[in-house]
Phi, psi and omega in degrees: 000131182270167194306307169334299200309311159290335153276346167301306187319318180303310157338276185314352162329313196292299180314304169301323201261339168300316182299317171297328170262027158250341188278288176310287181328324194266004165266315189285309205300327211251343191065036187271157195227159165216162216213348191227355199218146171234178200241145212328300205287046182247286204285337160304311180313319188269342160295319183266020183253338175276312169280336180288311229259029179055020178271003179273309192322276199301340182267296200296348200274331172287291184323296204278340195261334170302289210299327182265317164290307191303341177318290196298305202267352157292298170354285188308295188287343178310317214276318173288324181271302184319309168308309171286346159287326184289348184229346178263141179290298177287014175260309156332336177243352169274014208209357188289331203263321175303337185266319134324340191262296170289318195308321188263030153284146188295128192295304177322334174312341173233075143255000163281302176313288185325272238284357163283320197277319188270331191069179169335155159124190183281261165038273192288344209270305191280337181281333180293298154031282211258317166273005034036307181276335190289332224258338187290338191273338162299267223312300167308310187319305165312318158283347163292307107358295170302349199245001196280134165309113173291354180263357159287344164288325106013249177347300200290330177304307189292348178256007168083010162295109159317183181258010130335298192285332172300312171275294197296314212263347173236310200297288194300324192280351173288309147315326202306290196338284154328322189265325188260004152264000115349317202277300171335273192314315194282337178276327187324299147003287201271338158306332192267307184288021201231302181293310185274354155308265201008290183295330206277304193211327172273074185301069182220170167077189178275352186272330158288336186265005184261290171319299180300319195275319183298311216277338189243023179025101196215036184319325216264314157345299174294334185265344162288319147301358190248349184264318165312329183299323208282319197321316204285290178306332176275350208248305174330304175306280189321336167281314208309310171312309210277316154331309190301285213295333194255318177308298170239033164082204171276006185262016177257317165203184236236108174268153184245102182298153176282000000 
């Protein structure tokens, strides 16, 4: 990182950390209390109390193991069907309506369902999960797969590539771009949808331990676990980035403009 590139970063500081000490000066100046809100220093306090006695440690280590499974097995099958919908048509068009159809259900919507199949646990956290990650990753795979220049596929045929060899040696690498910012989205997905079964229905993690500090009107807790959240996720982003760039180079990436 060049030197700009690090005080632009530094830059951004200023502004949350101007706020946070206007937020505290402007709590102590007024003596003001609260019963749903705390005050920075409050919520620091409650952060390192949090880290000393290891229950934040042990709520991300839940959270992040939900999130990250359910992740690997929506991914995985995204990744499979989407390369087979992207090169066969007709499975493509037999599958358009069904795929219009499920995609825009909510994932939390089938927590009534997991806990009947599954009950309490990772188990169900995670098939919710695993269904919220599948869809950016069919979908983006697919149009990815679908968009590979046909005459290379072409070539590789006329040079006697099964159709394996065909995927692993032209189709993915032709695709990766699209497909790992697919991953991106879908993990981003599954964080969020991971806390909130949590707050929702699964007394594991950060989002039941969030849950637990409101209900026992504990704000500067809660809000210490919700700044941790965030922490967890830029940092989550930050491996993801740094995956990218070292796993598959520069031809992964890729901005997808809005």
């Amino acid at each position: 990182m060049s030197g700009e590139a690090q005080r632009s970063g530094w830059r951004g500081l200023v502004i949350p950390v101007g706020l946070i000490l206007l937020a505290e000066a402007a709590a102590r100046a007024t003596g003001w209390e609260s019963s749903m809100l705390a005050m920075p220093s409050a919520i620091a306090a409650a952060f390192v109390t949090a880290l000393a006695d290891g229950t934040i440690f042990t709520a991300t280590l839940q959270t992040l193991a939900t999130a990250l499974g359910g992740l690997a097995l929506g991914a995985a099958l995204g990744l499979v069907f989407g390369i087979l919908l992207g090169l066969v048509r007709t499975a493509d068009r037999l599958m358009e309506v069904s795929i219009e159809a499920f995609r825009p259900i909510p994932a939390v919507a089938l927590i009534p369902i997991a806990l009947l199949v599954f009950g309490f646990g990772f188990r169900m956290e995670m098939s919710i999960v695993a269904f919220a990650a599948f869809w950016p990753v069919l979908i983006l795979t697919r149009a990815a797969v679908a968009g590979v220049e046909p005459r290379l596929i072409d070539v590789a045929r006329a040079l006697g590539f099964n159709a394996a060899a065909r995927v692993w040696k032209i189709v993915l690498p032709a695709a990766l771009p699209r497909i790992f910012v697919a991953f991106r989205l879908a993990a981003g997905i599954a964080l969020i949808v991971a806390v909130t079964v949590e707050i929702a229905a699964n007394p594991i993690g950060l989002g039941y331990n969030m849950m637990l500090a409101q209900q026992t009107l504990r704000p500067e807790l809660m809000l210490a676990l919700l700044v941790w959240l965030g922490v967890v996720g830029w940092a989550f982003n930050i491996v993801l980035l740094w995956s990218q760039k070292r796993l598959f180079g520069p031809a992964a990436m890729v901005r997808i403009d809005p």
